[in-house]
N, C-alpha and C positions, 0 to 999 in steps of 0.2 A: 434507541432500539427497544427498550424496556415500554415506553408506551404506543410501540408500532406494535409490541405484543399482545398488551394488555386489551387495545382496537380490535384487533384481531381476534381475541376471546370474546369481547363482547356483541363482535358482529357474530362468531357463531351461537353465541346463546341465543340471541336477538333472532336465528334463523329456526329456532325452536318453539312449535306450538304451546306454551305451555298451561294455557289454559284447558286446552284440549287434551292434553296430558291427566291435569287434575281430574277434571270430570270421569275419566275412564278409571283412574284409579279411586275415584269414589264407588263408583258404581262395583267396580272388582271388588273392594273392600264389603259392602253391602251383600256382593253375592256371596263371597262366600264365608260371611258369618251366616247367612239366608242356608245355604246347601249344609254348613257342619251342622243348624240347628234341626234341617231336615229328616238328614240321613245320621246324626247320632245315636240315635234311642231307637235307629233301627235295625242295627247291625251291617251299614252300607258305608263305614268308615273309610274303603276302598274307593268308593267311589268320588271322595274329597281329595285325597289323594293323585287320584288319577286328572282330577279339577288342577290341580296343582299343576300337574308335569303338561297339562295342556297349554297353561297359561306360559310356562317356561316356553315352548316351542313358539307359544305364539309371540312373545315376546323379544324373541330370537329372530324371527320371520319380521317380524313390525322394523325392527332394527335394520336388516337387512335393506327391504321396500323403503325406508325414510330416504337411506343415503345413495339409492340408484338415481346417476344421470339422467334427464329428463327424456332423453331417447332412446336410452337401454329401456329404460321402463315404457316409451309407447311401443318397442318392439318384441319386449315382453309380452303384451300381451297376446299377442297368436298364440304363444306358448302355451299362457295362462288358460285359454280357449279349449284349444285344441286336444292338452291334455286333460280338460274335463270333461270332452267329448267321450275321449278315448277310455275314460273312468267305468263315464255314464255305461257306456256301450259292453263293458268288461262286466259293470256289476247286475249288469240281467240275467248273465249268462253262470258267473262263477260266486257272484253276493249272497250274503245269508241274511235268509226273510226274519223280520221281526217285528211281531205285530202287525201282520200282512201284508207288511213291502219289505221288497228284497232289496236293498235301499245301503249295506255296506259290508265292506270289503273286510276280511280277517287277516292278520298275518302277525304270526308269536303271538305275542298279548295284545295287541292293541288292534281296533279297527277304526276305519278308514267311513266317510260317507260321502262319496262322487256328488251329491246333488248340494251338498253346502256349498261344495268349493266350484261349481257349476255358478254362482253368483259370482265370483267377483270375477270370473273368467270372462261372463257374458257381458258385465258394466265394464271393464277397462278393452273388451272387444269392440263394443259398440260406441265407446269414446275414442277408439283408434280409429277407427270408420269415419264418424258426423265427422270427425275432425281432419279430415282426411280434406287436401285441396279439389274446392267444384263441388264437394258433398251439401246436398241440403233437403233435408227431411221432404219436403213438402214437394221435392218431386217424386212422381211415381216408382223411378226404379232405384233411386236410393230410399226410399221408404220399403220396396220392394228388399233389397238387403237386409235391411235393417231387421225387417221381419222375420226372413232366413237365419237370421244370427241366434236371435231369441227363438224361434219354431224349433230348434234343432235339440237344444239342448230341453224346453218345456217340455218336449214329446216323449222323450227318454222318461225324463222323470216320470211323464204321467204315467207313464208303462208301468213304473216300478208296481204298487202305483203309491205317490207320494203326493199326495192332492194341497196339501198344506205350501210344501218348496216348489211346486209349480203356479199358483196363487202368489208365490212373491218374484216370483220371474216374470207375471203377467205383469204385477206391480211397479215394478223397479221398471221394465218398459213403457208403461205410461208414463211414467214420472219422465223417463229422458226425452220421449216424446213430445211432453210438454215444453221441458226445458231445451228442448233444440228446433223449437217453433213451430209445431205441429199444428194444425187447425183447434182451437178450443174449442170449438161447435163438435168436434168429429170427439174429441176426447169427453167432451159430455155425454154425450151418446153411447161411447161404451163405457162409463162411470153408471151410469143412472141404471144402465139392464138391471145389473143383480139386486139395486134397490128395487125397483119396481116388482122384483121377482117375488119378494121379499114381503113386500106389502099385501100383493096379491094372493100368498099362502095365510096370510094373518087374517084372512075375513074379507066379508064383501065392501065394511066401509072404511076399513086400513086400504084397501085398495084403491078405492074412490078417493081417497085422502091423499093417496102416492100419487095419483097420476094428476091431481087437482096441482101441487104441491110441485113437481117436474114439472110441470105444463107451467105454472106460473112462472122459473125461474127460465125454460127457455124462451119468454117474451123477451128478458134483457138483452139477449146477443142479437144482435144487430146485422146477421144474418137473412135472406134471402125472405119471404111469406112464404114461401113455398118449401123451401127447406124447416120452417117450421114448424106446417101443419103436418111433413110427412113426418118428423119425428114425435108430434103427439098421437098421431093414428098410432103409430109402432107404438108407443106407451099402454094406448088401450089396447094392443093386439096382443102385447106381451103379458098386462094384468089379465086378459080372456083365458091365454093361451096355458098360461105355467099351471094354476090348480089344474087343471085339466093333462096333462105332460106328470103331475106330479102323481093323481091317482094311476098313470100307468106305469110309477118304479116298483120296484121289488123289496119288498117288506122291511129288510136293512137299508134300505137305502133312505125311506120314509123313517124310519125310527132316528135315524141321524138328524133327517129336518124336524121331526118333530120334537125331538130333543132342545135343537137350540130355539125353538118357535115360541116349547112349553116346556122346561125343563124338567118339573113336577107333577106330568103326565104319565113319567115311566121315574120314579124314586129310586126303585132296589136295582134297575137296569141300566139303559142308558142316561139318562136324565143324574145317576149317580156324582160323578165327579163334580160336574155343575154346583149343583145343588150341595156338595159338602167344600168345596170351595168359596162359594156366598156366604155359605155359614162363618167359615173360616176369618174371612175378611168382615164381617159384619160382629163377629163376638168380641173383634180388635178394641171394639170403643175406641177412645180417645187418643187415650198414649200406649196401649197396649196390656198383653200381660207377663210381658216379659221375654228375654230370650230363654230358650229349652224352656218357655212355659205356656206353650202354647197348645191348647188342648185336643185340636183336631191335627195340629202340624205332627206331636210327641206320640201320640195314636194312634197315627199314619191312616185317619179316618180317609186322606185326599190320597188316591193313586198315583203314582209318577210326581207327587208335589213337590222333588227337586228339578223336573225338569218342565213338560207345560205349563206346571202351577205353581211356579212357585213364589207368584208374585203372590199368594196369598198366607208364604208364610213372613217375609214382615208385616203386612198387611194384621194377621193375627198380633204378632208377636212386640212388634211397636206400633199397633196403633194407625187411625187417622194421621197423627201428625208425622210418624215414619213412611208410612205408605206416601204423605204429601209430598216428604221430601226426597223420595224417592223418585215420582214422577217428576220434581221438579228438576232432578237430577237430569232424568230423561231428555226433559224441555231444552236446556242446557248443551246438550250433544246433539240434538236436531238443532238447534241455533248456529250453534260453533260451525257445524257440517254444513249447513244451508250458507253461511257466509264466508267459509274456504271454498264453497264452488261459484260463489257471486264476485269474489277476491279474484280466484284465476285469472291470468290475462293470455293463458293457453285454452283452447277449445278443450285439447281432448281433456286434462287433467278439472276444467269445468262441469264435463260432461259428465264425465265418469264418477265426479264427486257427489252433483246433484242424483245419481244413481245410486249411490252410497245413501245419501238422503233419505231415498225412496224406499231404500231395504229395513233400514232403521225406523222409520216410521211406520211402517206397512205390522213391520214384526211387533215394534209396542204397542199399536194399536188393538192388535188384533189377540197378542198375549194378553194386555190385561185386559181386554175383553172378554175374553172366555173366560177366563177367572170371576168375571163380573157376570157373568150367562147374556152378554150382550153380542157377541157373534157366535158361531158355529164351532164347538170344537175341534183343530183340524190339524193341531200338533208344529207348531209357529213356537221358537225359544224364546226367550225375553234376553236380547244382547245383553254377554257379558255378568249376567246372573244363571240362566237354566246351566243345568251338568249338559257334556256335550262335548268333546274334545274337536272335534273336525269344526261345528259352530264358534268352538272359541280362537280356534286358529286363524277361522277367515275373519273373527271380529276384528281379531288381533292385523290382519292383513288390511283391512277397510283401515284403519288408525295408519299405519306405515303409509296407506298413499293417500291418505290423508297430509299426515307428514312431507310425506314426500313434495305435496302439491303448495301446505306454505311456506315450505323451506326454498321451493322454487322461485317463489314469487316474492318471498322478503331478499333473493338476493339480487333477484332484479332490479328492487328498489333499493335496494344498500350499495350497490356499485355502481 
């Protein structure tokens, strides 16, 4: 009886990620010695705090998602969907604007932000979908769905307007795209636009250079000739078309592109943050200068540097070798996550995971990019490190069906 028990305990251990465990309690621990060093010296002691009681909830929610049955949970998600729809649609109308999207919801002390929890509504939506019996991407009117699923909630967001959290819904839908067999010719194609956009604002031979460069790489797919010259005309059409489309925006709206194009075209303006976050990250050297000794983090030279930027306060504060291991921390939880959805021997908890994937990668990528002045400033958190309570809840929700998906699957294999 005694060792039918002890079997028993170690098959539940055995059903516990816990590799994936450490990584996120790395990364937690990292954040927020990252957030007290931020917001110490600045009189925002509050808001570590409030770091605190979010991770509690999230914690509590992660618990919850690990130990749902695998059906409860694919029919959770309408739920999950539907009441972000229902969010979205409330905080246009009743949300308090800040910093010019109306973007969350107040009630007593604490608010709410419909377009975070918009993501994991939409990945465990569209993984109850692909997974759905007869579904398959690459017919037209389940792609046609699929499209409706994501269109509904993007749109909302962009209203708000939240241009950043709709850039990761466009994200996390190619990613499942991909990973639920989507044409790769068709996803290059709408990969490559914004580069090319891109190139085409940076000069005549950045331009020349993007469309040389995308024209070489779609000779490899092995797709139609004909399908291939009309997506290199569209390459030239679009390097023609974008400076041209871009001299007819409206003066903030160029100052934005110009910003991330040339950071140190506009210094005391927009180009600021940038530009005092490189600093930030680059005065780090080595191994750093310390915690609370960080001279632009302690000075609050960087705006919002607990929450956009705040990858450039280890970055200042330990250093090269901190910031390395930080990223490599990152690398670690895109791995773990990439092989819980290659593991699944369920679609939807496959699909839904490599979606997870997508959110994850999409958001590091693109935080410590802007930290670095290598994309666009666009207000993207860095999981599990930026301040953010409704952010840290859904990270904390991503990990639970995370959880949930290889707790499912080792006890597949253990009975």
């Amino acid at each position: 009886m005694k060792s039918t028990s002890i079997s028993l305990e170690n098959q539940a251990v055995s059903y516990i990620d816990w590799k994936l465990l450490g990584i996120v309690l790395g990364l937690l621990i990292i954040g927020l010695v990252s957030l007290f060093s931020a917001t110490g010296a600045s009189g925002m002691e509050d808001s570590f705090n409030r770091q605190i009681i979010s991770i509690g909830f999230g914690v509590f929610g992660a618990l919850v998602l690990t130990f749902l049955p695998p059906n409860i949970m694919r029919y959770t998600s309408i739920l999950f969907y539907t009441g972000s729809i229902l969010l979205l649609l409330a905080v246009l109308f009743v949300g308090e604007e800040i910093y010019g999207t109306r973007g969350w919801i107040r009630f007593g002390g604490m608010s709410l932000q419909p377009a975070e929890l918009s993501k994991f509504g939409v990945i465990t939506m569209l993984g109850y979908f692909l997974s759905s019996k007869g579904t398959d991407i690459t017919n037209i009117r389940d792609f046609s769905i699929s499209a409706i699923i994501i269109l509904i909630p993007f749109s909302l967001v962009f209203l708000q307007p939240d241009h950043g959290t709709s850039s990761v819904l466009a994200a996390l839908f190619l990613g499942i795209l991909f990973w639920s067999g989507f044409s790769q010719f068709a996803l290059y194609f709408l990969i490559s636009i914004p580069f090319i956009i891109i190139f085409s604002l940076k000069g005549f031979w950045f331009s020349v250079s993007g469309v040389v460069i995308f024209t070489a790489i779609t000779l490899f797919f092995k797709n139609k000739v004909i399908y291939k010259v009309l997506l290199i005309l569209f390459f030239l059409g679009i390097s023609y078309i974008a400076p041209n489309i871009y001299e007819n925006l409206k003066d903030h709206q160029k100052a934005r592109i110009e910003t991330f194009l040339n950071p140190g075209a506009d210094p005391r303006g927009q180009g600021y943050n940038v530009i005092q976050s490189m600093m930030a990250v680059g005065s780090g050297g080595l191994t750093g200068k310390g915690l609370m000794q960080g001279t632009q983090t302690q000075l609050r030279y960087i705006p919002m540097q607990w929450t956009d930027f705040i990858f450039s306060v280890p970055a200042e504060e330990f250093g090269f070798v901190g910031s390395s291991a930080l990223v490599l921390l990152f690398g670690f939880l895109l791995l773990r996550t990439l092989n819980i959805a290659y593991e699944a021997d369920d679609r939807f908890y496959s699909v839904a995971s490599f979606g997870i994937f997508s959110v994850f990668l999409y958001h590091i990528l693109i935080n410590i990019g802007m930290v670095l002045g290598l994309v666009p400033v666009m207000g993207i958190p860095l999981p599990f490190l930026s301040y953010g309570g409704t952010s840290m809840i859904v990270n904390f929700a991503f990990v639970g069906f995370l959880l949930n998906s290889y707790r499912n699957y080792r006890r597949k294999r253990l009975v």
